[in-house]
N, C-alpha and C positions, 0 to 999 in steps of 0.2 A: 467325879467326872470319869465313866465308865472309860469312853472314847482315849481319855487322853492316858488313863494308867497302863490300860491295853498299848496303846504305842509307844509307851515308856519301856513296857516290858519287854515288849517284841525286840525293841533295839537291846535292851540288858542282854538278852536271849542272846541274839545273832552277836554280841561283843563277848557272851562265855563261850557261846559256841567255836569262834573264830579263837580264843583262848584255848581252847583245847585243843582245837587242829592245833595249835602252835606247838603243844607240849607233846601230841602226835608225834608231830614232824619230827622232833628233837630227840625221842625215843628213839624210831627209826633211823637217824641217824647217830644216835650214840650205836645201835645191835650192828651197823652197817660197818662200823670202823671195827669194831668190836672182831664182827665178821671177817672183814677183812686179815685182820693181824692172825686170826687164830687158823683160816685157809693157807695164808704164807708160812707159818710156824714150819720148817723143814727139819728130820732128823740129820744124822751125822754125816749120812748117805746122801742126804739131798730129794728123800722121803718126803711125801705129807706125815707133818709129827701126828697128827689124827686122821687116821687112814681110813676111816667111813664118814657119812653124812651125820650117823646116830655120833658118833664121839667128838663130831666135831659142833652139832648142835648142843648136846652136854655143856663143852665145856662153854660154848656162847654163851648160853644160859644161865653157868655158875660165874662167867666173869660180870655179868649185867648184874646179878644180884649183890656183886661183892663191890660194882661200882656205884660213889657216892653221888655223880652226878646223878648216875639215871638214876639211882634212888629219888634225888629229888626230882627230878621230872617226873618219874612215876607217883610222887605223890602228888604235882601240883595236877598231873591229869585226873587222878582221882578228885580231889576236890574240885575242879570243873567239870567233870561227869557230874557230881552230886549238885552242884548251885545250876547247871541244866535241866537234872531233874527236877529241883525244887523249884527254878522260874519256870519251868514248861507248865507244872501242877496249877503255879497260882496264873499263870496268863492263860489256862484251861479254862480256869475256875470264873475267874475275868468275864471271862466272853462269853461265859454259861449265864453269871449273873446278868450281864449285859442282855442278854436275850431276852430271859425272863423280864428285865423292866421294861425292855421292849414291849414286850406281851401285854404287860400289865397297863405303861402308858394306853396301848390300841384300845384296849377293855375300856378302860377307863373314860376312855375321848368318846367311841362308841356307846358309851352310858351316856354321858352330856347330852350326847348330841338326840338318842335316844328320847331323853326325859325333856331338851326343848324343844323339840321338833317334830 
């Protein structure tokens, strides 16, 4: 039942999708604390301890990789980017085949109706 896997899908779809904004979000807010603490960081002076934008994106970048959380949030977003791919593919695929039996019913009826009429 073409109709009903397609709207099956659709909704899996929009609930990985929605899953991944989730993991989005939580990225974005781990780099933002992240962000924060390493803008505040002062020298002895009362300095920024990272005195440009480039050193202080560095070290953003080397504490996110070294944190275990965002690790896993980075990977459960990975695994909902890929199960997006793969339900986009098959609910593609779906409403491809969905067409074609479309086409195929119209032939079809159009012969009948053809050959009694």
């Amino acid at each position: 039942n073409y109709p009903a896997e397609i709207e099956a899908d659709a909704i899996y779809l929009a609930q990985v999708v929605a899953e991944r904004d989730a993991s989005k979000r939580h990225l974005e807010e781990i780099e933002d604390q992240i962000s924060a603490e390493v803008i505040a960081r002062k020298d002895d002076n009362g300095k920024p301890y990272y005195s440009n934008e480039t050193l202080r994106g560095i070290q953003i970048r080397e504490r996110c990789r070294q944190s275990g959380t965002y690790k896993n949030w980075e990977k459960q977003l990975e695994a909902k980017e890929a199960a997006r791919v793969l339900v986009g593919a098959k609910l593609e695929r779906l409403r491809n085949e969905f067409s074609v039996w479309k086409i195929e019913e119209r032939r079809r009826i159009a012969e009948m109706e053809a050959v009694s009429g």
